[in-house]
N, C-alpha and C positions, 0 to 999 in steps of 0.2 A: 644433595642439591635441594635446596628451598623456592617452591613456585608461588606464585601469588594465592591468596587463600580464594579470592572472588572469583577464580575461572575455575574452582571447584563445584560440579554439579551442573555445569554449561557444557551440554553437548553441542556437535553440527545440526543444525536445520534438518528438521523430517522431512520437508518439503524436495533438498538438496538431495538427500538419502533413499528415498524412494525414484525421485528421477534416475540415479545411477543404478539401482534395482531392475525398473524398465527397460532402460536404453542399453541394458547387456542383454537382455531377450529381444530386442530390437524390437521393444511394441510401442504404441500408440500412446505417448507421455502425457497423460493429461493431470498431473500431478504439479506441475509447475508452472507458473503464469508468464511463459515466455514471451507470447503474445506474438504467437508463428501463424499470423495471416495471409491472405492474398497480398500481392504488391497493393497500396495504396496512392490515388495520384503524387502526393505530397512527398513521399518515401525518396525516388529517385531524386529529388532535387537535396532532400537532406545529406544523401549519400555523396551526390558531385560537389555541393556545398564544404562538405566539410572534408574531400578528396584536394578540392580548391585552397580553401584555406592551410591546407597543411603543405602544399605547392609555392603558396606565396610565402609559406613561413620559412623553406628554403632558399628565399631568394631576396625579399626586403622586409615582409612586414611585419614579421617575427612571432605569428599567427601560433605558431610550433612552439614557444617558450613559454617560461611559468606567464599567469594570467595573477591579478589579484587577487587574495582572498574575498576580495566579495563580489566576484565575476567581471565578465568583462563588459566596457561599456554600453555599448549598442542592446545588450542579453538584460541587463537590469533594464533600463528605460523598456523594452518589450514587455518584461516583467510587470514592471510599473502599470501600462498602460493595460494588460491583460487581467490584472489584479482587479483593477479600478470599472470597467466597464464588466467583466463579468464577474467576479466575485464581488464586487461593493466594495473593496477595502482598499482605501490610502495608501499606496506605498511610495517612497520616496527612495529612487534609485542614487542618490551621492554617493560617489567611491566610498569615503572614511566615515558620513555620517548621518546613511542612510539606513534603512531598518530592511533591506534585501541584502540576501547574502545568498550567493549562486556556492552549490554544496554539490558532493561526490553523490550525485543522487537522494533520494527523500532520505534511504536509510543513513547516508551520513546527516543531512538535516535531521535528523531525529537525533542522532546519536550525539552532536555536535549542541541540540539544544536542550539533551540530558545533562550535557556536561557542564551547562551554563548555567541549571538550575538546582540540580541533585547533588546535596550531599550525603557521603555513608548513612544510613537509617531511615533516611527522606522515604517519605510513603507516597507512590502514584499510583492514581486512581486507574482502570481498564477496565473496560464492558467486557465482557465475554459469552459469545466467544472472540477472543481477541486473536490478531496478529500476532504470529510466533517469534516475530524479531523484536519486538515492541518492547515484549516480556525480558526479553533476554539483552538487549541493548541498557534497560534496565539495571537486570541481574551485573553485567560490564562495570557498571557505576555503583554497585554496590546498593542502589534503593531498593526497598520495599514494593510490592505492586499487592495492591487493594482492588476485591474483584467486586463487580455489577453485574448480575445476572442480568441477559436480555432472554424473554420467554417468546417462543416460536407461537403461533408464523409469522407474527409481524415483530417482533422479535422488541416489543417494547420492554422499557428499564421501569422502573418504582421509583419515583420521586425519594420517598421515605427512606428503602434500599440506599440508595446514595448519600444522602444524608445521613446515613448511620455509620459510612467507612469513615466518614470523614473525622479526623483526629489532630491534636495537636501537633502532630508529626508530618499530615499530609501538606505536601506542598504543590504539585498539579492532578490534572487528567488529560489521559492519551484518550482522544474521540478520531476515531476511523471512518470517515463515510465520504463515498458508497465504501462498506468495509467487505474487507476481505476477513475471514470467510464465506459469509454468509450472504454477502449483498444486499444487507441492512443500509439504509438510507435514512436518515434521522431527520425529521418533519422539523418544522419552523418550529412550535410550538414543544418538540421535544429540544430542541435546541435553550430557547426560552429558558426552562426548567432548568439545564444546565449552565445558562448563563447566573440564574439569579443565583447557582448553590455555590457558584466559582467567586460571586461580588458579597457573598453573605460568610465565606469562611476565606475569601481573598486568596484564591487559587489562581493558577497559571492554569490556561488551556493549552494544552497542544492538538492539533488538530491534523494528521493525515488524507490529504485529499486525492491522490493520488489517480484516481478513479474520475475525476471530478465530470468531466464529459460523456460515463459512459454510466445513464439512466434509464431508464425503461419505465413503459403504463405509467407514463403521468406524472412521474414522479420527481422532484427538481429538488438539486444541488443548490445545497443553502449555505454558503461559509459561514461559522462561529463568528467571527472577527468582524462580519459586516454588521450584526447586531451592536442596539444603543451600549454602548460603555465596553465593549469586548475587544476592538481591537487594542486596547489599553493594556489587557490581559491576554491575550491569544497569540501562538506560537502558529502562523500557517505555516504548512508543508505539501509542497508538490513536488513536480517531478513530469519530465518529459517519456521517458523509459515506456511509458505504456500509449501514450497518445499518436507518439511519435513509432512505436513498435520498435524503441531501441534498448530493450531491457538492458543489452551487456555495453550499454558507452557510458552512462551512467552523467545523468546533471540531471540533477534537482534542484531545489532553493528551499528556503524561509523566511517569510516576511514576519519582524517578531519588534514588541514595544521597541524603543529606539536603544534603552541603556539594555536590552536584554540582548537586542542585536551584536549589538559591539563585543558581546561573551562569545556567542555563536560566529563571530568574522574570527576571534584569534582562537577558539575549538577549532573550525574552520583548518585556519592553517598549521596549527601545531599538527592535528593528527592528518592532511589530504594535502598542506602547501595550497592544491587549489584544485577546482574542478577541470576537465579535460578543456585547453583553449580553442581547438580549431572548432571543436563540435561546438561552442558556447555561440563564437562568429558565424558560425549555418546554422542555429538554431533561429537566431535575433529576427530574422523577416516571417520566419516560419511562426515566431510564438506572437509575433503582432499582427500575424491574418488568423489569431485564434479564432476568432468564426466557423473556420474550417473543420477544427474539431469538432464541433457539436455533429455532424453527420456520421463521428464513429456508435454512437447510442443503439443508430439502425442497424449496423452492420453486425454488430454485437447480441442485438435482440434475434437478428434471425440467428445467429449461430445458438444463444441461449436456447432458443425455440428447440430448434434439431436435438439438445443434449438431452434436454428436459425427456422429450419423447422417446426418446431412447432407455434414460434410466427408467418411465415409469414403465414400457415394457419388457425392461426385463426384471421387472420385480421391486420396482427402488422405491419409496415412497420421497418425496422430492419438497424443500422447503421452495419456493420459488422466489429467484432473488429479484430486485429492484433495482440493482446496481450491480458495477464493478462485472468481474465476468469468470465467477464462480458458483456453484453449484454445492451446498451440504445438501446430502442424499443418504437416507435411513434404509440399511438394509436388513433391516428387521427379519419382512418378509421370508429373506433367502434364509434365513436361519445358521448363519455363522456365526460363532459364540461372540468373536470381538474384532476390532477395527482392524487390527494387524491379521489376523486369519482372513479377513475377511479379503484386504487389500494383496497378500497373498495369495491367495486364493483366484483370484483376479486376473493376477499377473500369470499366475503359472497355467492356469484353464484358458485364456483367452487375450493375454499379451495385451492390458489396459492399465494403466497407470493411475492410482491418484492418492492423496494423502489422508493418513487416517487420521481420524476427529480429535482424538486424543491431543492433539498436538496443537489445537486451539479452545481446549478448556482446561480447568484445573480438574482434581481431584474424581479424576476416571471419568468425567462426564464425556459425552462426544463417542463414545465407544463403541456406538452402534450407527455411527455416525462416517461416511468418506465425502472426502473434497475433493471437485473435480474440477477441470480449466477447461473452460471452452473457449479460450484465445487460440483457436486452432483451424487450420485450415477447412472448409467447409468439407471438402475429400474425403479427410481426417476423420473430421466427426463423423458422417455418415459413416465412414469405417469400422471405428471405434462402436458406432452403437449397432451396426451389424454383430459387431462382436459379444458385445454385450447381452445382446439375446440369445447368444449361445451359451452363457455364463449358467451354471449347475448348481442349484442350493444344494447347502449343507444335508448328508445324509438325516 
């Protein structure tokens, strides 16, 4: 039997793999960014909305059947308008020859705009620590990934570092922010720097925004794409999953140049057909009162707050994030040799979950290093860092 050679070396998600580790000791999963909050006012209406819409698709409107590969209408023009007043960027919602395209989630937008750019040997660029599907949706397509160290705590890149990956072979860079790991948030001004090294070697930007409402101290969500000359070059990518607290229904989008778009509508539907339809119809009012979103920031900082306090009492030394609603945490201190003992260790002493570092850097970096989710019910957390203070260093 002959398998493909490219899914040689591609394991499952550590993220996926440590949750099921957890959740057989039936502990407190903070290894996954499920985003298991309190009810949110907004929640219940998404929930009857798209209970509605799948009601009417068995009776006229046909809500329930395939949708177009580039979502449905009411969902782009939302898009559009959402784009436009908070991110800065132009988008232009036309079924066949607009440059939105409503996707199975970011990660399909990623993967659907890998496929539109990347060919075998293609080199793309990643900060790291990067996003573990980033890498590997990559790896799927067969390209190369070219690394940038970001240096703690503020977790800035090197102008020069970047300029030095870049090769005849490079053809984008994946920019994550707020990023997961780490809750790195990437300033005007570093953005800047990335713009001019994308219009100086004529790179495609993709850019992961995922996060994009959930900021903390000050600090504000800048799309790539809204800078002079970028949306020209820039692949946005969002996604409702985490705003919306609907990680497992899965719609996302990407707003991308017009002729790059049209690769990403039929990536699109060769490999998804289309994003889920009822949810796309309940989403449409929900994503044109975006406004609403901007109050998840607060909700997210006090839980930050509680996780924080927690890791550094029991021992953790704590990068403190900006963004997004994760936590890298150095447990040096406790003295366990590496991330997987240590994560181990964890779980079997005190029934806490989270992901070890490893799994968002290259070349053993991260090792001393666990990633934690505080998208978790305030309960939770408290719970979780009771527990955590019972956590035993290494002999």
């Amino acid at each position: 039997m002959k398998l493909s050679k490219k899914m040689d070396g591609i394991a499952p998600s550590d993220i996926r793999k440590w949750t099921s580790v957890v959740e057989k000791v039936r502990g407190i999963n903070l290894a996954q960014g499920n985003c298991f909050i309190e009810p949110q006012p907004e929640f219940p209406t998404i929930v009857g909305a798209t209970v509605e819409a799948m009601m009417l698709g068995c009776e006229h409107s046909g809500f329930n059947t395939y949708a177009h590969a580039s979502g449905v209408d009411a969902l782009r023009d939302a898009i559009s308008i959402k784009a436009l007043e908070f991110n800065r960027i132009p988008a232009d919602p036309d079924l066949l020859d607009g440059n939105i395209v409503v996707t199975h989630g970011a990660t399909g937008a990623m993967a659907c705009a890998l496929d539109a750019l990347v060919d075998p040997g293609d080199e793309v660029i990643l900060f790291e620590p990067f996003y573990n599907y980033h890498i590997k949706s990559l790896a799927m397509r067969s390209g190369v990934p070219r690394f940038v160290k970001l240096a703690p705590p503020d977790w800035a890149f090197d102008r020069h570092a970047l300029e030095a990956v870049v090769s005849s072979r490079t053809k984008a860079l994946i920019i994550n922010t707020p990023c997961n790991p780490n809750g790195k948030v990437f300033t005007r001004a570093e953005l800047q720097s990335i713009a001019e090294v994308c219009e100086k070697y004529d790179l495609v930007a993709i850019t992961d925004e995922v996060y994009e409402f959930i900021v903390f101290d000050g600090a504000e969500h800048i799309s790539l794409a809204s800078l002079p000359g970028m949306s020209e070059r820039t692949i946005t990518v969002s996604a409702f999953s985490k705003t919306m607290a609907i990680t497992g229904w899965r719609v996302g989008y990407a707003i991308a140049p017009r002729q790059i778009a049209q690769r990403i509508r039929i990536a699109n539907e060769m490999n998804y057909v289309c994003a889920t339809a009822p949810l796309q119809h309940a989403l449409a009012p929900q994503v044109r009162n975006w406004p609403q979103f901007a109050r998840l920031a607060g909700v997210f900082e006090r839980k930050r707050n509680i996780l924080i306090s927690a890791l550094g009492e029991a021992g953790f030394t704590v990068h403190r994030p900006n963004g997004a609603y994760y936590v890298l945490a150095d447990f040096s201190g406790l003295g366990f040799s590496d991330d997987m003992t240590a994560v181990t260790e964890m779980i079997n002493q005190v029934g806490v979950g989270a992901v070890p570092g490893t799994a968002f850097f290259t070349g053993g970096a991260g090792k001393k290093q666990l990633r934690f989710c505080f998208a978790f019910r305030d309960e939770g957390l408290l719970q979780a860092g009771e527990r955590l203070r019972r956590l035993r260093p290494a002999p």
